[in-house]
Every structure is written in structure tokens, then in C-alpha cells.
C-alpha positions as a printed NumPy array, in Angstrom:
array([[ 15.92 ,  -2.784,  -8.783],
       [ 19.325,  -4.722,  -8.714],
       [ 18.412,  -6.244, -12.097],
       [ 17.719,  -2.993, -13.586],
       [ 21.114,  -1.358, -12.507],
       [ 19.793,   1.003, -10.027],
       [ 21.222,  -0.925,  -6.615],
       [ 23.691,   2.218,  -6.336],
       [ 21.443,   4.882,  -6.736],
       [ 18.915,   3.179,  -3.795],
       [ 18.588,   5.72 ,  -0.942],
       [ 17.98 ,   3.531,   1.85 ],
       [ 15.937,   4.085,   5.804],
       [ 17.587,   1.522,   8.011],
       [ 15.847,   0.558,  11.28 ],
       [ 17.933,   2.513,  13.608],
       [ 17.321,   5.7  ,  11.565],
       [ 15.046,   8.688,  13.052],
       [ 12.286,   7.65 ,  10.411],
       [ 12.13 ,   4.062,  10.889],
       [ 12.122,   4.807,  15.001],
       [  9.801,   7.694,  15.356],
       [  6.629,   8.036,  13.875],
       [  3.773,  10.182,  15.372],
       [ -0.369,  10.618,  15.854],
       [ -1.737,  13.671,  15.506],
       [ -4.818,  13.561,  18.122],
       [ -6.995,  15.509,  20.981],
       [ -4.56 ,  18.901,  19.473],
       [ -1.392,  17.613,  20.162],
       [  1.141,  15.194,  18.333],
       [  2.153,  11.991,  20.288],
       [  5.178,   9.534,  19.802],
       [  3.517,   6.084,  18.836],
       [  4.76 ,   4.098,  21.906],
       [  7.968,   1.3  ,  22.125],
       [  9.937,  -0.124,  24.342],
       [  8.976,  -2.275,  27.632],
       [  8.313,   1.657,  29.23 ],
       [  5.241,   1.937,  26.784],
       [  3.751,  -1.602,  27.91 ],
       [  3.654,  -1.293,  31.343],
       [  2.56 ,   2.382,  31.939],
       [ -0.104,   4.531,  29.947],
       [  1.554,   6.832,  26.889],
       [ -0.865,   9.229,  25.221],
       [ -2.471,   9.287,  23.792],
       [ -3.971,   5.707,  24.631],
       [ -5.197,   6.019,  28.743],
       [ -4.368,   2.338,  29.424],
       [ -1.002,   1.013,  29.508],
       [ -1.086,  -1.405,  25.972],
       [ -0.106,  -4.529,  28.139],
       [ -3.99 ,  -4.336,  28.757],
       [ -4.469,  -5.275,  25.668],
       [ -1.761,  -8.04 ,  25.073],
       [ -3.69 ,  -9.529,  27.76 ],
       [ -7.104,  -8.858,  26.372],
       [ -5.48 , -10.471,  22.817],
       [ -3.842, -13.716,  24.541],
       [ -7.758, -14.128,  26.629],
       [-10.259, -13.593,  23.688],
       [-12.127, -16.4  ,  22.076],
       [-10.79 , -17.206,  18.492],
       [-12.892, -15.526,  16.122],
       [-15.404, -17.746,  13.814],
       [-16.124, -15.313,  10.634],
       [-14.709, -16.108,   7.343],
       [-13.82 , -11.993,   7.305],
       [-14.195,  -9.176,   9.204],
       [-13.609,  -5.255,   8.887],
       [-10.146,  -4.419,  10.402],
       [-11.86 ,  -2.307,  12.798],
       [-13.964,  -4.78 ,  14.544],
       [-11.488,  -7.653,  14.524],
       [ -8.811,  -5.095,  16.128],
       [-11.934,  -4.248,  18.524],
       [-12.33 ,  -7.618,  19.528],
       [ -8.649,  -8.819,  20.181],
       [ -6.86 ,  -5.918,  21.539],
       [ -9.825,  -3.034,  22.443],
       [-12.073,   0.08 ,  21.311],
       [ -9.118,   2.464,  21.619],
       [ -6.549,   0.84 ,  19.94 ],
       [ -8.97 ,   0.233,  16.73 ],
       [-10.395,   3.684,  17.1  ],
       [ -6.627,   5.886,  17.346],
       [ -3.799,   3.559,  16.393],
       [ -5.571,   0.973,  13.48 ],
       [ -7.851,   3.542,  12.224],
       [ -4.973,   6.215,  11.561],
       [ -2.819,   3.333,  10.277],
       [ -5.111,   2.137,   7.495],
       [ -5.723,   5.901,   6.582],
       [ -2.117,   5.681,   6.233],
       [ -1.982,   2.624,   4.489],
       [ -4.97 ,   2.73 ,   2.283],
       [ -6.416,   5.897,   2.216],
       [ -9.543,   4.187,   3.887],
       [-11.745,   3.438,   6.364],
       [-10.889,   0.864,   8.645],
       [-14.624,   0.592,   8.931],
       [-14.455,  -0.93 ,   5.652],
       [-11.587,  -2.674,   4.921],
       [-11.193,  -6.363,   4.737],
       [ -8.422,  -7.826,   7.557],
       [ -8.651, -10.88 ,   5.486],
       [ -7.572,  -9.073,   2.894],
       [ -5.95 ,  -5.855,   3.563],
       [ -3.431,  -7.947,   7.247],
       [ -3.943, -11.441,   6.497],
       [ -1.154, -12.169,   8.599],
       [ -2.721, -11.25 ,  11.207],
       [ -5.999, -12.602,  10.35 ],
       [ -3.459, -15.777,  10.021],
       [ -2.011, -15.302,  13.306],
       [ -5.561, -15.809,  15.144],
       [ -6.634, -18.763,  12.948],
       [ -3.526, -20.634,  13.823],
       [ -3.035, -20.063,  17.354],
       [ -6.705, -18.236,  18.698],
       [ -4.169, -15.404,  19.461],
       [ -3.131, -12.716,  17.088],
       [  0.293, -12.152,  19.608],
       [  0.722, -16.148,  19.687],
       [  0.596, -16.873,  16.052],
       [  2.997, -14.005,  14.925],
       [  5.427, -14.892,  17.643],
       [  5.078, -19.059,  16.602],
       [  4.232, -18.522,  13.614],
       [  3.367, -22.429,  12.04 ],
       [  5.851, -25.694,  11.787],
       [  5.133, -25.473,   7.929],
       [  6.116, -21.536,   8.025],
       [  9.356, -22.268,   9.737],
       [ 10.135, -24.878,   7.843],
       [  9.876, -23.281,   4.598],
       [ 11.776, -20.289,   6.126],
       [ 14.863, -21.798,   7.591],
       [ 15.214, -23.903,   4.351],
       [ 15.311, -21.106,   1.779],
       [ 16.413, -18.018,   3.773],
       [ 13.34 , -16.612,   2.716],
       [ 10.118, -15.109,   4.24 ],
       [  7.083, -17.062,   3.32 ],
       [  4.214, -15.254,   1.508],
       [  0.991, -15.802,   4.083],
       [ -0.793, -18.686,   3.275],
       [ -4.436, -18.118,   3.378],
       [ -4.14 , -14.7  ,   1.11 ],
       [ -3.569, -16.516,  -1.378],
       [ -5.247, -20.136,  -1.684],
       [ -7.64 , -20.914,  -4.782],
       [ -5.808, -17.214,  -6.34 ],
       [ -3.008, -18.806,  -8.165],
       [ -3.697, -15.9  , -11.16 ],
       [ -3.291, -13.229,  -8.829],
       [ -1.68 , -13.44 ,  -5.898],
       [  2.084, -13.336,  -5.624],
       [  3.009, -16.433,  -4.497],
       [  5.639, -17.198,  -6.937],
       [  7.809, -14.482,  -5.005],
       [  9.036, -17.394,  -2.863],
       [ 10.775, -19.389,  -5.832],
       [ 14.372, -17.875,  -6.938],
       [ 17.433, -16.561,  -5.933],
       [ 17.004, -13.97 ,  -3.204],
       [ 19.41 , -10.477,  -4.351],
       [ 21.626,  -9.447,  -2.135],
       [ 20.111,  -5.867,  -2.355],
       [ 17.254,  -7.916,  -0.34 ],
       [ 19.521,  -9.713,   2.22 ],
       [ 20.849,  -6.097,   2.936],
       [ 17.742,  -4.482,   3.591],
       [ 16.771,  -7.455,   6.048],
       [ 19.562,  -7.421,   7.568],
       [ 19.652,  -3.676,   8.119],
       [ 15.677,  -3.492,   8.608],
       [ 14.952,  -0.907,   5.861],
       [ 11.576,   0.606,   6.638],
       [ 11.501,   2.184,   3.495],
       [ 13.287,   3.377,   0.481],
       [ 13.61 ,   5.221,  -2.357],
       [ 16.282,   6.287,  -5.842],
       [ 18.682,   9.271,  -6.084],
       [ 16.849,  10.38 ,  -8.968],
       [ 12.702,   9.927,  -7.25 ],
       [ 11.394,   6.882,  -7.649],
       [ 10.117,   8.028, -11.71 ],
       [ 13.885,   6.453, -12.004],
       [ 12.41 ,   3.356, -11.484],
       [ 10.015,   3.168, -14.613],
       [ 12.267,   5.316, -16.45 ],
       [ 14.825,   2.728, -16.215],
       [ 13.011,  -0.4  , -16.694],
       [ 11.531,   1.207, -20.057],
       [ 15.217,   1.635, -21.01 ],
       [ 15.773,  -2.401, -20.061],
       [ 13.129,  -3.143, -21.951],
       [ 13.775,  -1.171, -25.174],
       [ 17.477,  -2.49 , -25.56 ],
       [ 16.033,  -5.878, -25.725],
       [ 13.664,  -5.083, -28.295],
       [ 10.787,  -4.569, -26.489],
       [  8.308,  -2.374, -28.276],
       [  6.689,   0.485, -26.066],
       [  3.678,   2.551, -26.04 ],
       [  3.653,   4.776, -23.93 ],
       [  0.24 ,   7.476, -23.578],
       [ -1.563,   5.199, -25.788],
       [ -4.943,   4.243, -23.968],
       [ -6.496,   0.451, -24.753],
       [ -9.802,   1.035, -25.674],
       [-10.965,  -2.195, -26.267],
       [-10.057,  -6.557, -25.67 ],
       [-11.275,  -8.699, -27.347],
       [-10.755, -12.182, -28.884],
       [-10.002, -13.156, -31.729],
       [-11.296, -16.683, -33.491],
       [ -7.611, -18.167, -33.467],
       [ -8.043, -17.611, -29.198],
       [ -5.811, -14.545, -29.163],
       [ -6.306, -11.213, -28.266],
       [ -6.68 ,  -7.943, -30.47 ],
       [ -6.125,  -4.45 , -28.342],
       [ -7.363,  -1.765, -29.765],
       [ -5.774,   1.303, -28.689],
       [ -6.305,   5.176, -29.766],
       [ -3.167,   4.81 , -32.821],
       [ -4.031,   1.256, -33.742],
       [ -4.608,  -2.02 , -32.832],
       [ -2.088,  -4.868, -31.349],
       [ -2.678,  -8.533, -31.403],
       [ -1.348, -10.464, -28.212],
       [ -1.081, -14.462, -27.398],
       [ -1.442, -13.202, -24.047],
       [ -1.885,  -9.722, -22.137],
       [ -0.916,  -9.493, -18.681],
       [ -3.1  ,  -6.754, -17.257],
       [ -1.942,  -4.186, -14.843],
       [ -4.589,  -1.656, -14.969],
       [ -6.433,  -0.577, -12.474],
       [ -9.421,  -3.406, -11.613],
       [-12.532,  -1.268, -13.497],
       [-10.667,   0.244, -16.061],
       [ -9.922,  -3.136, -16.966],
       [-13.741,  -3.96 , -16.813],
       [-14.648,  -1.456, -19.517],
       [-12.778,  -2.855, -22.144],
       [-13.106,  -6.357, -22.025],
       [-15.631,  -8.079, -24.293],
       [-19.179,  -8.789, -23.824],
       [-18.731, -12.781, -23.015],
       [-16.383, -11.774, -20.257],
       [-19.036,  -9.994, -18.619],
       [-18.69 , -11.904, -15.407],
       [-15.72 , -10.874, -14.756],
       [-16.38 ,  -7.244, -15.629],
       [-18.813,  -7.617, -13.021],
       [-16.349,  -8.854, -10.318],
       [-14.016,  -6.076, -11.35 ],
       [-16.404,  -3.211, -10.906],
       [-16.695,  -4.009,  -7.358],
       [-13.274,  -3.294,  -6.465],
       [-13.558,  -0.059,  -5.721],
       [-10.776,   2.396,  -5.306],
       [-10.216,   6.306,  -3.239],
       [ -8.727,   9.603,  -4.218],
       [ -6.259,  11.304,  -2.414],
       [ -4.806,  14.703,  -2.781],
       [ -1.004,  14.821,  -2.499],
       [  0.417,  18.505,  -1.956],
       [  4.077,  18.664,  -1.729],
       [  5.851,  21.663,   0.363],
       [  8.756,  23.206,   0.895],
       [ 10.049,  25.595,   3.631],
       [ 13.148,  27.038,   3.798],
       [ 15.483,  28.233,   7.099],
       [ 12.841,  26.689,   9.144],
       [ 13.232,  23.273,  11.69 ],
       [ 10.255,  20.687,  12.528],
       [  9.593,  20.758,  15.606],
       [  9.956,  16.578,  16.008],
       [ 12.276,  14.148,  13.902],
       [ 10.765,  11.198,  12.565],
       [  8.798,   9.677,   9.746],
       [  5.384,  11.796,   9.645],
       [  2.293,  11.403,  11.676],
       [ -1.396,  10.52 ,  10.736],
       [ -4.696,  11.506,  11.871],
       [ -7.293,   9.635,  13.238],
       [-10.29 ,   9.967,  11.616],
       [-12.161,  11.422,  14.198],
       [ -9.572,  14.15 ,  14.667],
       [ -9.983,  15.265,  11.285],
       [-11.241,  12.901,   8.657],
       [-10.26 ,  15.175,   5.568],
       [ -6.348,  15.211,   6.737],
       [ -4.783,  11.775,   6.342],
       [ -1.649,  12.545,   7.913],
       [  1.805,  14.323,   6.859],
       [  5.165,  12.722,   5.553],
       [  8.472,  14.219,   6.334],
       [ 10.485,  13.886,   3.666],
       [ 13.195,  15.843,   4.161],
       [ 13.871,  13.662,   7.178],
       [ 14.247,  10.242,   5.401],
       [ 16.046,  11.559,   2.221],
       [ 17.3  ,  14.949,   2.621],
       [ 19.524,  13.705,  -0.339],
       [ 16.428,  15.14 ,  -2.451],
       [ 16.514,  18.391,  -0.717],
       [ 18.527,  20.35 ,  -3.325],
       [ 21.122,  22.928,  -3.372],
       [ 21.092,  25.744,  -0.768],
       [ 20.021,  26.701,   2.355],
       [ 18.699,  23.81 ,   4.434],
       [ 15.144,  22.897,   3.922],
       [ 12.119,  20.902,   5.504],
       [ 10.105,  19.108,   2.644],
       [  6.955,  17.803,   3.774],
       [  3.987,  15.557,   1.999],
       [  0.401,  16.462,   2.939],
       [ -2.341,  13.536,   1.92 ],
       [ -5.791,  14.658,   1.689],
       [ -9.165,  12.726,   0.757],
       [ -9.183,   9.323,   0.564],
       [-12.147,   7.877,   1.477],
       [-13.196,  11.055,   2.954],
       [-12.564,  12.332,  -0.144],
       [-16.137,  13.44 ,  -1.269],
       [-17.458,  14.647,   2.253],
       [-14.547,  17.185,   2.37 ],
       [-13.83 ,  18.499,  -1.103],
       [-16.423,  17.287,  -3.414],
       [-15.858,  15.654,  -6.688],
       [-11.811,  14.709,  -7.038],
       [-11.991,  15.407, -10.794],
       [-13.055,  18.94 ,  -9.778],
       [-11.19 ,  19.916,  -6.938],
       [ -9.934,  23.427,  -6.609],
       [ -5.822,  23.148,  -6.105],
       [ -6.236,  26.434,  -4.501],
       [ -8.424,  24.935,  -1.533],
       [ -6.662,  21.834,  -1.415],
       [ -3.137,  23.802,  -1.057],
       [ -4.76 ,  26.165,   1.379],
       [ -6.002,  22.738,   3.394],
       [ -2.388,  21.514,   3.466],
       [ -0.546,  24.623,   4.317],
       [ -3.445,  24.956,   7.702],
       [ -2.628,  21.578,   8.639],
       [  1.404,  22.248,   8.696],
       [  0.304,  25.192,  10.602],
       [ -1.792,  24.167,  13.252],
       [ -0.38 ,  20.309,  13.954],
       [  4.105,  21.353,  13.143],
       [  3.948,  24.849,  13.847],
       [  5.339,  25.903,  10.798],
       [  4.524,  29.638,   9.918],
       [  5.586,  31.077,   7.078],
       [  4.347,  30.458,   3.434],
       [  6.384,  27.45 ,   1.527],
       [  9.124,  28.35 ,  -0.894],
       [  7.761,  25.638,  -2.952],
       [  4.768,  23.851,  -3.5  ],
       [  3.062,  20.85 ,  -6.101],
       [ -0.614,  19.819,  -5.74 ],
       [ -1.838,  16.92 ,  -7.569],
       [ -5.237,  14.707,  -6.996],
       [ -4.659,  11.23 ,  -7.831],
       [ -8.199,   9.519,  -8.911],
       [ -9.072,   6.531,  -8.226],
       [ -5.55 ,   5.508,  -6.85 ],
       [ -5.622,   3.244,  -3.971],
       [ -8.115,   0.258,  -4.342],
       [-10.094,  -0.883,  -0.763],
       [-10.168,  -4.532,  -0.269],
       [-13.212,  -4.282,   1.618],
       [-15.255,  -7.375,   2.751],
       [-15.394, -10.262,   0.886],
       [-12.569,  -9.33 ,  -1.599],
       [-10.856, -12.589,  -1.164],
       [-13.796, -14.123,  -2.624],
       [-14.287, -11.775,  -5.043],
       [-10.221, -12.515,  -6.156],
       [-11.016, -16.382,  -5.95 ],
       [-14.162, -15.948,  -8.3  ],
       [-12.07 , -13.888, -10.529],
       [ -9.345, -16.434, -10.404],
       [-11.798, -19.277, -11.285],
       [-13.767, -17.591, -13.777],
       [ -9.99 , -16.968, -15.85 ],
       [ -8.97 , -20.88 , -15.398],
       [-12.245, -21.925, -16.596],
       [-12.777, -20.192, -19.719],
       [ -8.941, -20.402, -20.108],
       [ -8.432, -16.656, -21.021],
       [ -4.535, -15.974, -22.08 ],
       [ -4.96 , -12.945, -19.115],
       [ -2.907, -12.974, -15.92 ],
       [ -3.51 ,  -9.616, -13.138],
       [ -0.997,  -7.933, -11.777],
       [ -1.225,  -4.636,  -9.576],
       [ -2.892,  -3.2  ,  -7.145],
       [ -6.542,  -4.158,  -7.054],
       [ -5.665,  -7.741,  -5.848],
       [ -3.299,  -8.53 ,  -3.562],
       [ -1.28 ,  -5.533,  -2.364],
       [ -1.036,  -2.165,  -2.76 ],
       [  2.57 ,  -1.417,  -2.014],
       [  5.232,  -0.955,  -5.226],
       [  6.632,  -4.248,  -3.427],
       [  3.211,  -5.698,  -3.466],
       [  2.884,  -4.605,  -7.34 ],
       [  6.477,  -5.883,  -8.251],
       [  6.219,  -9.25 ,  -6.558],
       [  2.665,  -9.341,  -8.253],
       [  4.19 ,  -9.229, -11.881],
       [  6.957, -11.463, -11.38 ],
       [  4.632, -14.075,  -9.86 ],
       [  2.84 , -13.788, -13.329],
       [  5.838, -13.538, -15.055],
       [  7.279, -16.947, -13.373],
       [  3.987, -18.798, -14.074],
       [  4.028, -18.026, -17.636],
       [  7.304, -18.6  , -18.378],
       [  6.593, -22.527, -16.203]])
């Protein structure tokens, strides 16, 4: 962001903002404040019945476990107890991923907690000692250390490199001021918009809407991509498409790891954007999810007017509000995603602002887009399915490095940190 001239149009959420300090679950009818503070250890706070120093202590007690992976839900289960997997780890990986927590990999999708346990038998022990080597590393570069065990035997995917180099001081500022999230003046399309502008004063040739239809190698060991207005030839491609549209281009003697890639698989979520105008929330925070046992089609509600009412527009004062729908419940509640109506799917998101916010009247404003195959679920085993892909690339020395979202975060930090990893690696 800094490089690309953009540090003055960040719109930043700093830890002692409304957004960063209240955040909500929407369960049993009602919407609950997710607990902090000493007040929220020591005495019960819906909606969890037990005060969550029960659970600390259940944490700090429990045998280490012995399982090279394990779904979130059932390590979470194990460590710190049914309830919290069931309202507060289920609704965050709904959050998070889209998906089932059922599913999901800890290894894979938390490996610092998964970490945390190996190192110290106690999730609460290892992230508050962390590891000599950890420290170490941190004190002497200023610098968080990416987790460890994400990312050994995945050198062509993981971002590891993201610990070499300067740190910007647009980073130092939002540690020091504990940005939960952020976003641009102009959306965050201001991002690519401006990095394709970088990119094209230095030459660099773009095609943009111009699907690859086909890799493949050529004898001299490069690559010719065949796309729908021609064909390019590459020394070396750097992939970030999405893990199985990647599979169905690549050539028959990289089979194997067509294979690998297929079995990433990936959700859809509806996103329906609202607007209401002369109208309040009644709370002021970030958004709340939804357990999935509350209502599994309704992944929870943003509200965006509260982080960045920069993005509000001109006028009267308005509450903006993001509704996700689908994920991996996608199917179960409204069919195929390449078919869904927009008028059921608005109608969906306009109920839930009703009934969970209160909020009457029909929106001034409204977008509804479904977003296939979006979010990929590192479900069980994926670290070995990342290793195999890492292994099967070193040994038939391809000139192809993966970047994105199908391997080792989802998050655009995940994504960025992803690409200049590969970058770094290829450049030595």
C-alpha cells in the first residue's frame, strides 16, 4: 500500500475504536456483546452459561493433543469446551471462512494455536510464552514471526519470506495503534486499480478480462499460455488463480498436481449491500455473526457505516450494512449459487436486518452479488496436501510459484504477503 502511493488515502480502525471493541453474536433471538474484560472471566455473560474462566482452566488441565490435525471444532471442544466450539468458534469461522468449523483444518486454517498446544500442552501457555526461538527472532528484527509449523516442507507456498525486509512505517503505525482492520478512501478496487497503474508505468504489459485457457510447456522448458486473444510465452508464471481453476489448464504430465488442486475446495457466499437512510442501529460496533445452529443460511452482518462512515456519501446520515449469505450452507439454503434468484437472496438479507437490528423500513439502496467459489476451506489434511504440492513443483522443477488464497491464507494480507514471498524467492 505505502509502495503504491496510497498510505494517505488508508482509512484506518484503531483498537480503541467502537469496531475494533464491540463485536456481537446473534443467538437464542437476541444479540449479545462477545465478552472482555476481567468482569467477563469471572461471572457468566450470555450468551455462554459458564463464566469463560471455566474454560481457561479446562485449557491449562487438558492432556496435549496427539493428532497430526484436527477439525477446529473438536480441538476447540477438547481444550476449552462444547459451548465455546459450538457459539463462539463456530460463528467465528463462518465469519472467517464462510465454513464449517466441522470441517476446517486448525492446522491449517489457526496454526498458531495449533502451535500454541504443541509447544507448551496448553493453547493459553504457548500464546502467552510463545517459544525462545520466537522471541528471539522477534526482539531482533522488530518483527512478528510467521508461525512455524504452517509452513515447514511449503517453501513454494507459504509466505514465509514476509519476515525478510524493511518493515514500512505504515506497518509500525498500525501495530502500534492496533488496527483491526482497514480499508482506502476510494473502496478497496483502489487498491488493484492502483497497482495496475504501478505496473503499467514501468512497462508492464496487462491483460486484463483475458481468461488462460491452457499451460503448457514448451521443449526449451518454458511455458506457452494460451489465452482467448492469443497466446504468451513465460520463463516463469506465478499463479494466483484460484486452486482448481488452475487444475484445468495445466498439462496432462502435471496431472498430479491437478489432482492435489481439485481437492481444495472452495464456498459461495452471497454479499447484499444496504443502505438505510434517517435511521440509527440499535448497537455500535463491528457486526455480529450467527451461529450455525441459529440460522445456518445467515452468516452474520457487517456494519459498515460504523467503521468508515467516510464511504457514506453526501446527505442525510446513513447506516450501511453488509449481509453474507451461503457459504458452506450455501446449497441447503438457496440451491445452486450460479442460479440464485437476487430477488430471494435480497429478500433474505433485508428479513435478517429486520428481525436481528430492528431496522424497518425498506433500504434506500441496495447491491446483491453471489461470489462463486470464493473462499477456499482448508479442511483436514490440507497441510499435506500443500507439502505434496510443494514437493511435486521442486521435483519436476516447474518455473510455477502459488500465490493466493487456496494455500496459506485467505485474508488480502494473507494474499499480499503470499506474492511477495514468491516474489522475494525468485528474485534470490
Amino acid at each position: 500500500v505505502s509502495e503504491l502511493g496510497l498510505e494517505g488515502d488508508v482509512l484506518p480502525v484503531p483498537g480503541d475504536h467502537p469496531a475494533s471493541r464491540n463485536r456481537f453474536l446473534y443467538t437464542g433471538g437476541a444479540l449479545h456483546k462477545l465478552p472482555s474484560g476481567l468482569g467477563a472471566l469471572l461471572r457468566p455473560v450470555p450468551p455462554f452459561s459458564r463464566a469463560l474462566l471455566w474454560s481457561g482452566v479446562r485449557d491449562l488441565l487438558a492432556p496435549a493433543g496427539t493428532e497430526p490435525d484436527e477439525s477446529v471444532h473438536a480441538f476447540v471442544h477438547r481444550r476449552f469446551g462444547r459451548e465455546v466450539a459450538d457459539i463462539a468458534v463456530d460463528s467465528l469461522c463462518r465469519g472467517v471462512f464462510a465454513g464449517d468449523c466441522r470441517a476446517l483444518s486448525i492446522r491449517s486454517c489457526f496454526p498458531t494455536l495449533f502451535e500454541a498446544e504443541r509447544r507448551r500442552r496448553s493453547v493459553l501457555l504457548g500464546l502467552a510464552l510463545g517459544s525462545g526461538e520466537r522471541r528471539a527472532r522477534g526482539n531482533a528484527s522488530g518483527d512478528t514471526p510467521v508461525p512455524l509449523l504452517r509452513h515447514v516442507g511449503t517453501p513454494a507456498l507459504s509466505p514465509a519470506g514476509k519476515e525478510r525486509g524493511a518493515e514500512s512505517g505504515l506497518s509500525r503505525r498500525a501495530r502500534a495503534e492496533r488496527w483491526s482492520q482497514w480499508s482506502l478512501r476510494g473502496g478497496m478496487e483502489s487498491l488493484p486499480e492502483a497497482l495496475a497503474a504501478f505496473l503499467r508505468l514501468r512497462g508492464v504489459e496487462l491483460r486484463c478480462h483475458a481468461p488462460l485457457r491452457r499451460l503448457r510447456r514448451c521443449p526449451d522448458g518454458r511455458w506457452q499460455l494460451t489465452l482467448a486473444d492469443g497466446t504468451v510465452t513465460a520463463d516463469h508464471v506465478v499463479s494466483a488463480l484460484p486452486a482448481a481453476a488452475l487444475a484445468q489448464v495445466l498439462p496432462a504430465e502435471a496431472e498430479p498436481l491437478a489432482q492435489e488442486l481439485r481437492c481444495i475446495p472452495a464456498v459461495s457466499v452471497a454479499v447484499v449491500n444496504l443502505q438505510y437512510k434517517g435511521i440509527a442501529l440499535p448497537v455500535t460496533g463491528f457486526g455480529h455473526l450467527v451461529p450455525s445452529s441459529e440460522d445456518a443460511s445467515l452468516l452474520g452482518i457487517v456494519y459498515d457505516s460504523v467503521a468508515f462512515p467516510q464511504h457514506d456519501g453526501a446527505g442525510a446520515a446513513s447506516v450501511r450494512l453488509t449481509v453474507m449469505l451461503g457459504g458452506a450452507w450455501f446449497g441447503q439454503s438457496f440451491g445452486d449459487p450460479a442460479a440464485a434468484a437476487p430477488a430471494l437472496l435480497l429478500q433474505r438479507a433485508q428479513a435478517a436486518v429486520r428481525e436481528q437490528l430492528g431496522l424497518e423500513p425498506a433500504p434506500t439502496r441496495s447491491i446483491v452479488r453471489v461470489h462463486q467459489a470464493c473462499i477456499p476451506q482448508y479442511t483436514l489434511g490440507h497441510w499435506q496436501r500443500t507439502e505434496r504440492i510443494a514437493r511435486f513443483l521442486a521435483e519436476q522443477r516447474l518455473p510455477l510459484s502459488l500465490v493466493g488464497a487456496s494455500y496459506a491464507g485467505v485474508s488480502v494480507n494473507d494474499c499480499i504477503a503470499s506474492a511477495k514471498a514468491a516474489v522475494e524467492r525468485l528474485l534470490g
